[in-house]
TORPA-134508 format. One line per 8 residues: for each residue x negated, y negated, z of N, C-alpha, C. Coordinates in nm, 3 decimals. Layout:
N
X Y Z X Y Z X Y Z; ...
// end
This chain:
258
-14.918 -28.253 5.858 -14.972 -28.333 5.749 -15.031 -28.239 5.645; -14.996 -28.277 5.531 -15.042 -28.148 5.429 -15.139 -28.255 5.348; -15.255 -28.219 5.281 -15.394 -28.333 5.243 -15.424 -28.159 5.085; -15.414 -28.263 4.987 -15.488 -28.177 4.828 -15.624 -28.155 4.873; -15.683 -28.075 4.915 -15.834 -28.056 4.957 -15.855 -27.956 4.838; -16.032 -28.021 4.775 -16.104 -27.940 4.713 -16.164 -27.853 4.820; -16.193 -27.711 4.760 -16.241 -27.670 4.888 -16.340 -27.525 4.869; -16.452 -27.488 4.897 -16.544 -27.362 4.884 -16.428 -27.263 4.967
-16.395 -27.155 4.888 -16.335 -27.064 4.932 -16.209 -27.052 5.014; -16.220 -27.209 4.961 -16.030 -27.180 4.998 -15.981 -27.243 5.160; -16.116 -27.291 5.200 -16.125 -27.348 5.348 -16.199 -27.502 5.371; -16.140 -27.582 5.438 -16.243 -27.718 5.470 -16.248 -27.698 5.623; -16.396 -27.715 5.662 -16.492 -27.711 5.582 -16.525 -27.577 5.533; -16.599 -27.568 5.436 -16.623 -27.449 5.401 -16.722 -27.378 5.448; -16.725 -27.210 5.408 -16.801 -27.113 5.512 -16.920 -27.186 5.572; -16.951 -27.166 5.706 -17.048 -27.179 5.774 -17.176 -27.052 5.695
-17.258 -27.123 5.617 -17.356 -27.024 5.572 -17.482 -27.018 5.701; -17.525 -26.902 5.727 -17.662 -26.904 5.838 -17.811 -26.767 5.793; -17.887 -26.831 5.810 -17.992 -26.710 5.761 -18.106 -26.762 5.839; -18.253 -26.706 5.820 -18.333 -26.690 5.894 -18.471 -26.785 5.804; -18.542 -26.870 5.889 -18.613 -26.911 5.839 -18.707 -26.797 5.708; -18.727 -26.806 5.594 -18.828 -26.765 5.527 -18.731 -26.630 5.409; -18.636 -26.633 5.455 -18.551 -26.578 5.403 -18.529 -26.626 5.216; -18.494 -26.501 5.106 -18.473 -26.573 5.012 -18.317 -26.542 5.001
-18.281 -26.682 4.943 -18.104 -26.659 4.961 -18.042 -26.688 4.805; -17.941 -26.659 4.782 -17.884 -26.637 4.627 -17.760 -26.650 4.676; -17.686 -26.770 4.605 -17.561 -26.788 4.618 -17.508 -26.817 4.499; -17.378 -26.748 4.487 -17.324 -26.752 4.358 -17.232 -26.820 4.373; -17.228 -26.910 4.262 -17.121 -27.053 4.278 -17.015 -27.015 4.181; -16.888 -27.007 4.176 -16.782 -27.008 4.074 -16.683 -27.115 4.071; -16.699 -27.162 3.991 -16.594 -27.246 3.944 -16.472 -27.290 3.911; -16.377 -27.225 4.003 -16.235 -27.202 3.975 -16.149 -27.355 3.998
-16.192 -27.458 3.991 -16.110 -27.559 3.976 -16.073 -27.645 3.845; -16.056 -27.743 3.857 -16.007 -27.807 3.708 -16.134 -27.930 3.692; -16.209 -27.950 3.799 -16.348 -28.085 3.775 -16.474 -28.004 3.766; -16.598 -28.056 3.778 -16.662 -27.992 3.795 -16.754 -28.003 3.937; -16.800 -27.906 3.960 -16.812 -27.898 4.138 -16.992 -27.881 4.107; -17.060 -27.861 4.257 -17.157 -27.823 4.269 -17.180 -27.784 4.401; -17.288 -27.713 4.483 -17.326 -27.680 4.621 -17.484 -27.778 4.590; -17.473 -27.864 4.635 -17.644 -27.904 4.680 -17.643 -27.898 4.855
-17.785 -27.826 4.862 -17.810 -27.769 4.957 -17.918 -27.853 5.049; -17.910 -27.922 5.184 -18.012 -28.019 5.231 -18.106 -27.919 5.301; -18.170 -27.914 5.268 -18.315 -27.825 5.303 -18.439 -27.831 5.165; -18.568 -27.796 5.150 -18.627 -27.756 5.055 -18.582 -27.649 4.948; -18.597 -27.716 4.829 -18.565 -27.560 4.710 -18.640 -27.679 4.562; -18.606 -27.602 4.447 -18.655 -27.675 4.302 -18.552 -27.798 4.275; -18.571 -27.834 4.173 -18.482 -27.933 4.129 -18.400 -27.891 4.047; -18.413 -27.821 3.980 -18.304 -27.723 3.941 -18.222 -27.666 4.020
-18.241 -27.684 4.142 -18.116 -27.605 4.241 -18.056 -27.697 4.265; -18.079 -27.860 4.260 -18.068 -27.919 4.391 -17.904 -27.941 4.348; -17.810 -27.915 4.278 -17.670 -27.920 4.207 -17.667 -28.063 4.246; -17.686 -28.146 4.152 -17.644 -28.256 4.061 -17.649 -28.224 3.926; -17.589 -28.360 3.841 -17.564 -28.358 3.720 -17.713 -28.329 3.644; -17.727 -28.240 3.584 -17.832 -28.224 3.496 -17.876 -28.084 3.591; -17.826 -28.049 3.693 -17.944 -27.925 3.783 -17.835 -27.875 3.862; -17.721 -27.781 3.796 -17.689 -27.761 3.908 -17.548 -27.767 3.873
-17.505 -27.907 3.799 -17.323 -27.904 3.821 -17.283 -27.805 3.703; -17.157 -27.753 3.800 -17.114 -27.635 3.725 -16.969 -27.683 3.662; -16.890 -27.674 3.581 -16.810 -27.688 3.466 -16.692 -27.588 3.536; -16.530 -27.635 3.500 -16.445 -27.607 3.504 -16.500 -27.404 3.477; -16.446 -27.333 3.505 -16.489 -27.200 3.461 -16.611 -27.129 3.458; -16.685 -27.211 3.488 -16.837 -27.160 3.495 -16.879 -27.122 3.633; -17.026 -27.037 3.558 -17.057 -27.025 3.717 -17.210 -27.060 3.702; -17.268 -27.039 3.826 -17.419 -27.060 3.839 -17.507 -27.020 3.965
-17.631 -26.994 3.964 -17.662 -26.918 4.100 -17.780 -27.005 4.158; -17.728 -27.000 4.275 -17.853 -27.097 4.326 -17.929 -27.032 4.408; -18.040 -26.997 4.385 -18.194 -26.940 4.444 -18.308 -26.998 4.505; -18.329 -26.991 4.640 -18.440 -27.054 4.719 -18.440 -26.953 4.875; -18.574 -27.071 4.888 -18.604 -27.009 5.006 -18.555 -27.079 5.144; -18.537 -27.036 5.199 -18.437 -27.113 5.379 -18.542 -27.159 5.445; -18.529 -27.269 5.442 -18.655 -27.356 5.486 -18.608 -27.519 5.467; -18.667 -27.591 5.588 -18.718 -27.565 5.708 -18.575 -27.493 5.814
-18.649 -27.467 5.917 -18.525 -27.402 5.963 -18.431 -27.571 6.028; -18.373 -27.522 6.116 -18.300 -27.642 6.183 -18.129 -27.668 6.197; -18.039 -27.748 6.153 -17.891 -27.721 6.128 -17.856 -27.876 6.006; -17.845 -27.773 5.890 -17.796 -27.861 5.794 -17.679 -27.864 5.728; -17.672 -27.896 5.632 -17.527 -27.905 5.535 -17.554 -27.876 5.457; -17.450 -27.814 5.333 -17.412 -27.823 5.194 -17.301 -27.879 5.134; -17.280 -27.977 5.038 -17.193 -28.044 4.990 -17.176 -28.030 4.845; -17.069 -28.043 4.812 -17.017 -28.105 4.664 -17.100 -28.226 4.589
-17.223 -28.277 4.459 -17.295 -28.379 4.430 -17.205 -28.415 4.300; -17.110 -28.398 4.266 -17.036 -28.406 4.130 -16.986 -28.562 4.201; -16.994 -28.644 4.037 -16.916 -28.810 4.078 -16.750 -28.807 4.062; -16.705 -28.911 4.099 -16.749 -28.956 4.195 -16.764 -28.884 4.327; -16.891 -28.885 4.424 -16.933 -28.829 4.510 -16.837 -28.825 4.664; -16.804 -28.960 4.675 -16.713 -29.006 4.790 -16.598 -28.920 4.770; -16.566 -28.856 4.647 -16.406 -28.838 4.638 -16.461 -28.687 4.659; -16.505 -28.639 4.639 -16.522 -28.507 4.651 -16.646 -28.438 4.748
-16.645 -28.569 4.811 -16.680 -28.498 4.945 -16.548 -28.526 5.062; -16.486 -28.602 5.077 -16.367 -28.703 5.099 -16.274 -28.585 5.094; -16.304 -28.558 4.990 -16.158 -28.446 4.923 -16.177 -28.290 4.968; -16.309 -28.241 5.060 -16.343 -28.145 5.165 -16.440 -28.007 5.112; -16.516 -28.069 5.039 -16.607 -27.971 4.976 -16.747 -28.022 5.071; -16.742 -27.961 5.182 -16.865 -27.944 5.227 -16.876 -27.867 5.349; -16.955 -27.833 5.421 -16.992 -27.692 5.499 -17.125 -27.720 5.595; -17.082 -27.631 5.715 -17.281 -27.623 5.765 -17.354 -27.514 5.716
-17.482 -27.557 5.714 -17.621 -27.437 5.695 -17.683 -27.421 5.779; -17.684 -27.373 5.853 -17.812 -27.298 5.929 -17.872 -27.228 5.917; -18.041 -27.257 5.966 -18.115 -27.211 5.977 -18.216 -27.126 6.048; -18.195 -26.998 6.137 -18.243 -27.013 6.226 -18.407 -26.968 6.242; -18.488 -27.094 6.304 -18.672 -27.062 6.329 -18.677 -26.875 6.358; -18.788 -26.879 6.218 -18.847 -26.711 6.256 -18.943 -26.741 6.399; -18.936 -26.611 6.471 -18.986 -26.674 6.626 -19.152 -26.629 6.581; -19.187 -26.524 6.472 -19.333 -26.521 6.424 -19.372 -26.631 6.415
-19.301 -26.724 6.337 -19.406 -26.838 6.286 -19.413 -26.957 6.401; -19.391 -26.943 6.536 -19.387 -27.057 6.580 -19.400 -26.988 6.799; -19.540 -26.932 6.713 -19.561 -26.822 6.871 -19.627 -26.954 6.983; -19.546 -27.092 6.954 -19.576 -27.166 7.093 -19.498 -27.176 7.117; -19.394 -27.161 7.081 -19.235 -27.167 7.144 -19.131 -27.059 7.101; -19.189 -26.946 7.119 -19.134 -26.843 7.088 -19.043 -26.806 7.153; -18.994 -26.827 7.248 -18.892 -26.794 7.347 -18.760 -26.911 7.287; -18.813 -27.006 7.267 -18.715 -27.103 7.237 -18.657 -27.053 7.113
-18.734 -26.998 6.996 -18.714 -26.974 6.891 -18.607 -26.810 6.898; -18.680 -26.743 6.973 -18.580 -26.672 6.978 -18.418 -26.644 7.017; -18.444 -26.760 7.104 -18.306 -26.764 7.170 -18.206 -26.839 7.038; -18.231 -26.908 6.925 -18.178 -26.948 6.844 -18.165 -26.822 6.741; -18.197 -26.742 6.719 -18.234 -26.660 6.629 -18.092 -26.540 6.629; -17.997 -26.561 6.525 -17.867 -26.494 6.564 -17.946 -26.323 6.533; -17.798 -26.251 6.636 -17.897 -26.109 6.660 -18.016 -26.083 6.770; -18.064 -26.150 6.826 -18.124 -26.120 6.892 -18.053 -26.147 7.082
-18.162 -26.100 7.134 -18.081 -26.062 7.299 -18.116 -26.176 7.333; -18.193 -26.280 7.295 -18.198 -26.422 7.405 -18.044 -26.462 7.367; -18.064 -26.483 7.197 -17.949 -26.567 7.158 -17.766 -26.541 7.204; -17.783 -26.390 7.222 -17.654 -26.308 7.267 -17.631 -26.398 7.396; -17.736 -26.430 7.456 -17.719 -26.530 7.580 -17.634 -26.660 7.572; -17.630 -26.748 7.440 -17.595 -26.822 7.397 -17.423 -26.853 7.385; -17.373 -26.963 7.379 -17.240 -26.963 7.362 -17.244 -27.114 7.283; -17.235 -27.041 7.162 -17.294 -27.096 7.002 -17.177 -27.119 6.922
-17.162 -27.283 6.872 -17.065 -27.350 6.816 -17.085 -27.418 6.686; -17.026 -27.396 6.561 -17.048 -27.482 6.473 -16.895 -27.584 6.489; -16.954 -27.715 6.514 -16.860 -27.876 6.488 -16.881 -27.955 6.386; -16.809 -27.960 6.292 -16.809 -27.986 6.175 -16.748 -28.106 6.160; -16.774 -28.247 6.168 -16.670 -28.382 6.235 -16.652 -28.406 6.103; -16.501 -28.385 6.051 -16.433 -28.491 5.911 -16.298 -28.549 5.958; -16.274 -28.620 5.792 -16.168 -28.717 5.824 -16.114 -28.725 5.700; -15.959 -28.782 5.712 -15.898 -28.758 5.580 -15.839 -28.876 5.517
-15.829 -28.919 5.385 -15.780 -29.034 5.376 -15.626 -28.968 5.308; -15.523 -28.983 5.364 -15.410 -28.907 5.327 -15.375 -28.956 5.189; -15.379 -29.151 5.183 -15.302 -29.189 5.134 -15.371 -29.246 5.042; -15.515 -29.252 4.994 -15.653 -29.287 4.871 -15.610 -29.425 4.905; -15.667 -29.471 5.001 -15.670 -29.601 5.006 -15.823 -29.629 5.058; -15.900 -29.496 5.053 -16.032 -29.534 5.083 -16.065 -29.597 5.267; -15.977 -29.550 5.328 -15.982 -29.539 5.455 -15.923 -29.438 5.514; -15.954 -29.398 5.614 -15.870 -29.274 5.674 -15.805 -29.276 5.768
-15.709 -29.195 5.756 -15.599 -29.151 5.872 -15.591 -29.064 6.001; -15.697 -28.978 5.979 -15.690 -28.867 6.031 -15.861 -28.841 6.089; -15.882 -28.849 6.171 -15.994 -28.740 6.204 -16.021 -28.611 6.297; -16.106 -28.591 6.297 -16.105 -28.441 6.329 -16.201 -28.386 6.337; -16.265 -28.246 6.409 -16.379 -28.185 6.378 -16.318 -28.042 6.372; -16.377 -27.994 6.293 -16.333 -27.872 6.201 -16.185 -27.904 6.150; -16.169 -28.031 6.106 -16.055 -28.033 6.009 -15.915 -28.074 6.076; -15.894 -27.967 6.194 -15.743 -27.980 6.263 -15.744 -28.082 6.334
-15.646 -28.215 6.350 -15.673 -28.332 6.429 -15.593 -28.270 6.583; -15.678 -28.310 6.678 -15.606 -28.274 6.850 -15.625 -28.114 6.866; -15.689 -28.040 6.764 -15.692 -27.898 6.760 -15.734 -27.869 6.914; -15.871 -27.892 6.965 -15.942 -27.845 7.052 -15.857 -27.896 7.182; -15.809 -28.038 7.170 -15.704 -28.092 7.295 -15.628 -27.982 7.345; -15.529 -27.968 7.255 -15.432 -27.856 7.267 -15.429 -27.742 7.278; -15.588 -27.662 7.219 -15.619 -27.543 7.277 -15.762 -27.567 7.331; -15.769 -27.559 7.440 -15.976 -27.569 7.441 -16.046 -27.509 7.475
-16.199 -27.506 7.416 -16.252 -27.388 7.403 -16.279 -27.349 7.519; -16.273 -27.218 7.542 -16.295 -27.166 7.664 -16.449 -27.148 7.674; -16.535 -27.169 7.765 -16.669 -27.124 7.808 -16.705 -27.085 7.937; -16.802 -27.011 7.942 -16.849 -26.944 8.034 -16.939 -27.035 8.141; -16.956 -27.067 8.275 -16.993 -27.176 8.326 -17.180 -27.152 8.373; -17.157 -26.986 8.348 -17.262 -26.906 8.410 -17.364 -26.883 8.262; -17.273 -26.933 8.144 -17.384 -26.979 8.006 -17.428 -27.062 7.931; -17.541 -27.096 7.898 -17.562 -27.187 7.808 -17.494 -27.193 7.684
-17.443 -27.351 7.660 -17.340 -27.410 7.495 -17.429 -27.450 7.452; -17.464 -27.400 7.277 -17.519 -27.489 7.195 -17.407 -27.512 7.071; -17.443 -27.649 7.033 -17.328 -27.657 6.949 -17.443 -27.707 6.815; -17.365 -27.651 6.694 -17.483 -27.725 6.551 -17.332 -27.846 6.535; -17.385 -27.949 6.544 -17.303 -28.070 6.540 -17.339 -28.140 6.337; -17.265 -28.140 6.282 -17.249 -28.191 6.157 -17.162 -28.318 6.098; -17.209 -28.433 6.089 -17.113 -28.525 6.023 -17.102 -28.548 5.893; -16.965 -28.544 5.884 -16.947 -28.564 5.675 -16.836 -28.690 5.687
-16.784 -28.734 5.779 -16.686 -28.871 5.777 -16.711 -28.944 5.660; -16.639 -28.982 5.573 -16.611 -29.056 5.437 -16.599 -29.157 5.485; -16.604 -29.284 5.425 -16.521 -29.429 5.447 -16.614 -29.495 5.556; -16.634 -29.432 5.687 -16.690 -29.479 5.816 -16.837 -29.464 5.844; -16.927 -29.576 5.846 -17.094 -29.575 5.862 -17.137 -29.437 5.991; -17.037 -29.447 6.101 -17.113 -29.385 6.216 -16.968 -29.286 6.251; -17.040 -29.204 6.336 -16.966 -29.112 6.418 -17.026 -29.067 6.503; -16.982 -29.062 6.591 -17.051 -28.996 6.743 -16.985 -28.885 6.808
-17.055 -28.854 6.957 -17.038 -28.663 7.051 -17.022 -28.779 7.158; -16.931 -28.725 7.216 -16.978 -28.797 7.349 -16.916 -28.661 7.420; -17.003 -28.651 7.609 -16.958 -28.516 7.654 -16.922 -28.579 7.754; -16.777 -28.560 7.864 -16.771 -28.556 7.967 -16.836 -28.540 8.084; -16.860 -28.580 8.179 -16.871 -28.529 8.301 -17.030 -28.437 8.300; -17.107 -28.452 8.176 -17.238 -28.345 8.178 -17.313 -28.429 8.079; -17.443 -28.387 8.044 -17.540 -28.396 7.976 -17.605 -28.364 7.883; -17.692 -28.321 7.789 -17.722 -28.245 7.675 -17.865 -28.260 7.626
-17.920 -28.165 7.593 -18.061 -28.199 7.533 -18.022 -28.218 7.383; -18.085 -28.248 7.274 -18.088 -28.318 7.161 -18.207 -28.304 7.072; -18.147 -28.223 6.984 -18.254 -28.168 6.847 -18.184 -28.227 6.726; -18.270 -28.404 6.701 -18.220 -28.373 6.530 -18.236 -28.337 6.429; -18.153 -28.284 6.395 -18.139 -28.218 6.266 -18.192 -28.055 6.288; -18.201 -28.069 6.418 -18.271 -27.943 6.447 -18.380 -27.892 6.415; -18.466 -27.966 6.344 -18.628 -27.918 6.297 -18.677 -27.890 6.373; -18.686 -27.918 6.538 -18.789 -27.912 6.641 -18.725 -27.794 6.748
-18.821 -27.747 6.831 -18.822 -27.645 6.907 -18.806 -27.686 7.062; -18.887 -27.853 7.065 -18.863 -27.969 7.186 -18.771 -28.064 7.188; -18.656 -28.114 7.235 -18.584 -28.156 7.209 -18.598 -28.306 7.178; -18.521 -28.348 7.084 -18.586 -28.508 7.030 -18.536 -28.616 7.172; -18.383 -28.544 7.232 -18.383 -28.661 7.322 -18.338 -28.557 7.449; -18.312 -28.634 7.522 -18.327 -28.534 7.651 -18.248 -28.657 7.766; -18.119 -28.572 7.792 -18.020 -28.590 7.916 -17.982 -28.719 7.859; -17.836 -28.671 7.763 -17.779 -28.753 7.712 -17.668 -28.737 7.726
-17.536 -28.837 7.742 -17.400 -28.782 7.683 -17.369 -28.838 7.615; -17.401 -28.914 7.491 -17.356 -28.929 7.374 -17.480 -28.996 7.239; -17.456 -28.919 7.155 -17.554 -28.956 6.991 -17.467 -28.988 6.917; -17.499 -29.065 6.821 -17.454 -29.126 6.675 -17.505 -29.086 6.580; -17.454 -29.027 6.505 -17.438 -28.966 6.337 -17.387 -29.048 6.199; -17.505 -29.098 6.155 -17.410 -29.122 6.014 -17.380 -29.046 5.874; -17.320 -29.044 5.772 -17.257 -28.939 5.693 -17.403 -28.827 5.675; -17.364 -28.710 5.715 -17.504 -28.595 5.656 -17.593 -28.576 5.774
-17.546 -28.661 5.887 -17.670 -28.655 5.994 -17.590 -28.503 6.036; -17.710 -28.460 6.092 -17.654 -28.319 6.185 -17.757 -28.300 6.310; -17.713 -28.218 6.437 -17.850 -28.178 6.500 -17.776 -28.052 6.624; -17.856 -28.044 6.711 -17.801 -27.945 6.764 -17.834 -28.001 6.933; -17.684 -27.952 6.985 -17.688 -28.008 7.119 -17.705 -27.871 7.228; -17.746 -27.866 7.346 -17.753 -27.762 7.469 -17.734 -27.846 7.542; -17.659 -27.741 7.622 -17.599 -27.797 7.783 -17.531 -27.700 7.824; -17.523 -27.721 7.970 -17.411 -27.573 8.077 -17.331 -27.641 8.138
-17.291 -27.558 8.235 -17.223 -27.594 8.302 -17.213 -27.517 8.471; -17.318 -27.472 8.476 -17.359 -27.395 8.566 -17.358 -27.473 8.732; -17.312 -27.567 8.726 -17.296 -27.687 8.844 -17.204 -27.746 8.862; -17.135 -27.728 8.745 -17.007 -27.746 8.745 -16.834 -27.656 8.821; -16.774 -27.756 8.893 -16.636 -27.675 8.931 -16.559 -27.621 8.776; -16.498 -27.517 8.792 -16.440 -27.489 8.648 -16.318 -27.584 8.610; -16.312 -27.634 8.495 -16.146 -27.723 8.478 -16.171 -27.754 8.357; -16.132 -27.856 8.291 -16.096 -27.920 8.131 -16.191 -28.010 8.116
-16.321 -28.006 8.067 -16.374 -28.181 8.051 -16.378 -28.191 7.911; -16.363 -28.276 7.876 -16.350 -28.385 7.721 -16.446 -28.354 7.656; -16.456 -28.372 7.522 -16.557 -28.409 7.392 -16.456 -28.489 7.337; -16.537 -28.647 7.279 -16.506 -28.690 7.198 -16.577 -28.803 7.110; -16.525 -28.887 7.006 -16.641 -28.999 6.956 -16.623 -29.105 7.030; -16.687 -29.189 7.029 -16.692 -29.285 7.139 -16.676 -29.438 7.061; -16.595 -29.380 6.923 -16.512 -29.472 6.864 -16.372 -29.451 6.885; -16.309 -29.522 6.988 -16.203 -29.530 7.000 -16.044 -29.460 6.952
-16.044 -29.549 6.805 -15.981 -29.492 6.678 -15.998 -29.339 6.631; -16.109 -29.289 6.628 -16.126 -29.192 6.553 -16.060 -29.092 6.681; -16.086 -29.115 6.839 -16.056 -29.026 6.924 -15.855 -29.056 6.903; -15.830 -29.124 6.909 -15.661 -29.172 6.887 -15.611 -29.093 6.788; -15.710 -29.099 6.681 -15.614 -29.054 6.544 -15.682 -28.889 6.526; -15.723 -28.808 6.598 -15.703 -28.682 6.591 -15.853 -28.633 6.695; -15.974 -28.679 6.671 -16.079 -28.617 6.682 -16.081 -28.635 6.864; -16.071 -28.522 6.916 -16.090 -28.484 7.048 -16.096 -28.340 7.074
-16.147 -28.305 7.199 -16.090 -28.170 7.256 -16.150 -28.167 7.396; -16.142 -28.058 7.424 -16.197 -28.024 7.569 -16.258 -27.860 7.571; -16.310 -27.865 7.681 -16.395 -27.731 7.680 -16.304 -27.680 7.816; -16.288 -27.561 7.839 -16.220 -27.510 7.912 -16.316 -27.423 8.020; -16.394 -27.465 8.162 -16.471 -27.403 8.161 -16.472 -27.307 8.321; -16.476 -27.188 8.260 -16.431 -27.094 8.336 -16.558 -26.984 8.436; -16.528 -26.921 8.525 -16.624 -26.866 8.616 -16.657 -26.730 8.525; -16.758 -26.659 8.532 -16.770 -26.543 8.450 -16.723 -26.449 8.437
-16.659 -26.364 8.344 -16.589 -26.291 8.365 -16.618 -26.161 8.446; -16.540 -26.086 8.555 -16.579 -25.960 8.537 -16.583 -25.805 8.466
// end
């Protein structure tokens, strides 16, 4: 299936951006299409950053730089705010942000914080996923055909991710689905702790296998598999349709290597 995608750098979704709580970040936006685009960024910054019309949207050829500070930490998005909005988010201009908690500022859960903190030796512990759940309307009829997380429909079915049984999975889970109110995780055969949106260091829900997301929700899931026999278990939404028409996979989960 071939889909006209607008797209940051040439990819949907586009780059996974990640930095460190307190961090100042500068991103340079260019404008190489024929509409006009923008990056608004869901976290704190001015209103002048926030790229909408009047702050932000950038013009066929233009460019513009967007400056703030990475805050709060947690797992968010950046999207396209140019109208119409549906079509050009629809049309695959959007991405995750992460954030990851400085473990200084949050010395009651510093261990937790660190283990999120890319670069460091807790987090090296980690077996760390960005899922990016979209969907495509092939045919602009304002419904879709296709879904998917990170874009390829049956991708993960057909190849699946391999993991380690002897490590902890965190995944930053992101929904941008167009057209459809909800989308959901559902996990096979296991369980998951549950941070939304990832602001918190305690998990919001605890021993779950499946959450609901509507467009922009994001959060971050943990779970192992350390009890587990090794073999294929499922991820998918626990809307029917959306698992039929592309969005599935499986985790492939294997004994440690030597």
């Amino acid at each position: 299936i071939m889909f006209p995608a607008w797209t940051y750098n040439g990819r949907v979704p586009g780059p996974s951006l990640r930095a460190t709580e307190g961090e100042r970040l500068r991103i340079v936006f260019r404008n190489q299409g024929s509409h006009p685009h923008s990056m608004h960024f869901h976290g704190i910054h001015a209103a002048r950053m926030d790229g909408v019309p009047g702050a932000g949207l950038v013009g066929p050829g233009e460019e513009f730089v967007y400056e703030f500070d990475a805050r709060p930490f947690g797992c968010h998005l950046y999207h396209c705010h140019a109208l119409p909005l549906k079509r050009h988010i629809q049309k695959g201009m959007y991405g995750a942000f992460v954030i990851d908690p400085d473990p200084a500022r949050h010395p009651e859960h510093e261990a937790v914080a660190r283990s999120r903190l890319l670069g460091s030796p807790e987090n090296a512990n980690w077996q760390e996923f960005v899922m990016v759940m979209n969907a495509f309307d092939t045919n602009f009829d304002n419904e879709n055909e296709v879904y998917a997380v990170n874009t390829v429909a049956h991708a993960y079915a057909k190849k699946p991710i391999r993991v380690l049984k002897d490590k902890p999975v965190r995944i930053y889970l992101v929904n941008v689905v167009e057209f459809d109110p909800i989308n959901s995780f559902h996990l096979h055969a296991n369980f998951f702790d549950y941070y939304n949106q990832g602001t918190t260091l305690t998990p919001t829900l605890k021993t779950v296998d499946l959450i609901t997301q509507c467009q922009a929700e994001r959060g971050i899931l943990e779970f192992h598999f350390r009890e587990h026999e090794p073999g294929l278990y499922m991820f998918h939404p626990h809307q029917s349709e959306f698992t039929e028409l592309g969005w599935s996979g499986m985790f492939d989960v294997v004994e440690a290597l030597s």
